[in-house]
Each structure stands twice: as C-alpha cells, then as structure tokens.
C-alpha positions in Angstrom: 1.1 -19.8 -33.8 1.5 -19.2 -30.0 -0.1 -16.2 -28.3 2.3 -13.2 -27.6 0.8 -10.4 -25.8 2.8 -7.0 -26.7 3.2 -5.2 -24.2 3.6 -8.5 -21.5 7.6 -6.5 -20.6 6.1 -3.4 -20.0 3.1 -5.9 -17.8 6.0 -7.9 -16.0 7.9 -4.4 -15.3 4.8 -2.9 -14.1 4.1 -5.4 -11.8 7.9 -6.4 -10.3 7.2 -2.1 -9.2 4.2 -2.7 -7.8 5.2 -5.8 -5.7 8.5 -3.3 -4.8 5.6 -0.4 -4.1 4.3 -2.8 -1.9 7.1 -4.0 0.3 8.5 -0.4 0.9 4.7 0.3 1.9 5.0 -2.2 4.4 7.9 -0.5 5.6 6.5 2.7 6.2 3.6 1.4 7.5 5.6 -0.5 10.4 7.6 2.7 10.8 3.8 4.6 11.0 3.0 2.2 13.7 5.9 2.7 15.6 5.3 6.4 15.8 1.7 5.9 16.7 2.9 3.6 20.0 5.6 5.8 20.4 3.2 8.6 20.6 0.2 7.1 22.4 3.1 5.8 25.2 4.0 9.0 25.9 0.3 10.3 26.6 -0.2 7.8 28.6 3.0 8.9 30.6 1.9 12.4 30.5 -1.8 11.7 31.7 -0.1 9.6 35.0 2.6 12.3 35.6 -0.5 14.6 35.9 -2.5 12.4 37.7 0.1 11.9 40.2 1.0 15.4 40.4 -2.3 16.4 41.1 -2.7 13.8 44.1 0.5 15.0 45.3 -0.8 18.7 45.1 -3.3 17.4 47.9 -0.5 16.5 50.3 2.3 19.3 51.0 5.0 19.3 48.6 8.2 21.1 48.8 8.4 24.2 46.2 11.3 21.8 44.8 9.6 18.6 44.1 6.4 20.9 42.6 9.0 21.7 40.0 10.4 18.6 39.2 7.0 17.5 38.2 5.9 20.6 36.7 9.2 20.0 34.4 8.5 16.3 34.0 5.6 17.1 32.3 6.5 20.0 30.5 9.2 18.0 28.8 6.7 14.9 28.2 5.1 18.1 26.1 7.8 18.7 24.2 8.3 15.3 23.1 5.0 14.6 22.3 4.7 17.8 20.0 8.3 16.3 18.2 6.3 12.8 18.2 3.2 14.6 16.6 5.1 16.5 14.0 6.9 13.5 13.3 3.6 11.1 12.9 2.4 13.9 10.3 5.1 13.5 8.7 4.6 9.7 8.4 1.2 9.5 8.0 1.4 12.6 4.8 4.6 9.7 3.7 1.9 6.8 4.2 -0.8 8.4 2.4 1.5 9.1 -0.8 2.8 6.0 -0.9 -1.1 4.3 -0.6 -1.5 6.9 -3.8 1.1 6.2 -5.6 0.3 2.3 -5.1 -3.2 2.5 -6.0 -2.2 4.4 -9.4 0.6 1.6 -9.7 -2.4 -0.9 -9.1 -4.6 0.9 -12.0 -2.1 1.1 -14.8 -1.5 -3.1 -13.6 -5.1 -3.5 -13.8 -5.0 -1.9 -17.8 -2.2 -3.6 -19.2 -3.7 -7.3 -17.7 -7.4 -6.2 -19.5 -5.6 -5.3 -22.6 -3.9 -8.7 -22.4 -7.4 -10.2 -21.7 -8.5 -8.5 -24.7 -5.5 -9.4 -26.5 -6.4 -13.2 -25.8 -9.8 -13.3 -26.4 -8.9 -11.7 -29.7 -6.3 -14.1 -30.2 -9.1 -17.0 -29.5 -11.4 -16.0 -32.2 -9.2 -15.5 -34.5 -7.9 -19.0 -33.7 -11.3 -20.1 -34.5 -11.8 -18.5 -37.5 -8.7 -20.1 -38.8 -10.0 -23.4 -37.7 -13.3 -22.7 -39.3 -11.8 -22.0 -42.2 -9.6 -24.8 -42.7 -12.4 -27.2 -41.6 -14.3 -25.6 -44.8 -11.8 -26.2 -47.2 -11.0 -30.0 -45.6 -15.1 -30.4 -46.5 -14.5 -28.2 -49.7 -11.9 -30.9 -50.9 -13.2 -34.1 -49.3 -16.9 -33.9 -50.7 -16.1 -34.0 -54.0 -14.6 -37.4 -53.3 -17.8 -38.9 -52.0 -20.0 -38.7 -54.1 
C-alpha cells in the first residue's frame, strides 16, 4: 500500500496559484519600479529647472523667458503630482498583491504540514503492520524449533 496524501489536488492547485501569484507580483513590482524612476527623474528635472532658474534670476532676464521657466516648472509639477497619484496607486496594488501572496503562502504552508502529518502517520502505521507481521512470522515459526 502506497502513500496517498488527500488533499495533494487541492496542494498541487494551491501551489500552481501561488507560483502564478508570484509571477504577476513580479510584474507589478517592475511596473512599481518604473513609476518610482519615472517619478524620482522628474524631481530631479524639477530641482535643475529651479536651480537654473534661480541662477538666471541673478542675470537680467526678459519678462518672456522668466515665464517660460516659471511654466517649465509648473508643468514638471503637474506631472509629478499625476506620477505621485499614480505610484500610490501602485504601491496600494503592490502591497495587496504582497497580502494576498503571503495568505496564498500560509494556506501552502497548511496543506504541505498536513501532508507531513499525513506521512508520518502513514510511517507508523507502516510499522505497526510490520511489527505485527514480524510477530506472527515468530508466532508461527517458534513452534517449529523446538
């Protein structure tokens, strides 16, 4: 008699989801990445637009160019509040997904120690059997000798 854990479909299911769990999570992670880049890039664009803007506020400027910049940077605003909502967005998507992976994880986790206990149940029993049939093989056999 082989050993045949119960629930090992439900145990195969359950982890074909998680390894499926896991590969979308990569995905949104690399999209979460891109975001962050995305955002920090555009800081950085916004701190040397200022930087520059205030250096050239130390020279004379036409009313004209003062504008430009001042627009330059007010749209680098823009986008980097649409980049911010948008990384909140990713990061609430990321942390579900880490959540719903870890719970994935647990209910993996149960099934494989109930097929551990399963097993070792399986052993002893294995060994009572054997016991037992080595009992009656002595049982039978020792009347012979003597």
């Amino acid at each position: 008699m082989s050993f045949q854990f119960s629930f090992q479909k439900i145990l195969h299911i359950a982890d074909k989801e998680k390894k499926q769990l896991e590969s979308e999570y990569q995905v949104v992670f690399g999209f979460y990445e891109t975001l962050s880049n995305r955002l920090y890039s555009l800081m950085e664009q916004k701190e040397s637009i200022q930087a520059a803007f205030r250096e050239n506020l130390k020279s004379s400027l036409s009313i004209d160019a003062v504008q430009n910049q001042l627009n330059d940077i007010s749209r680098l605003e823009r986008m980097i509040d649409e980049q911010r909502i948008e990384y909140a967005q990713a990061r609430e998507r990321l942390e579900q997904f880490q959540l719903t992976l870890t719970e994935k994880t647990i209910q993996l986790k149960k099934y494989e120690k109930l097929k551990d206990h399963a097993w070792l149940e399986y052993k002893k029993d294995e060994r009572k059997r054997d016991n037992k049939r080595m009992d009656e093989l002595a049982a039978i056999s020792f009347p012979l000798i003597n």
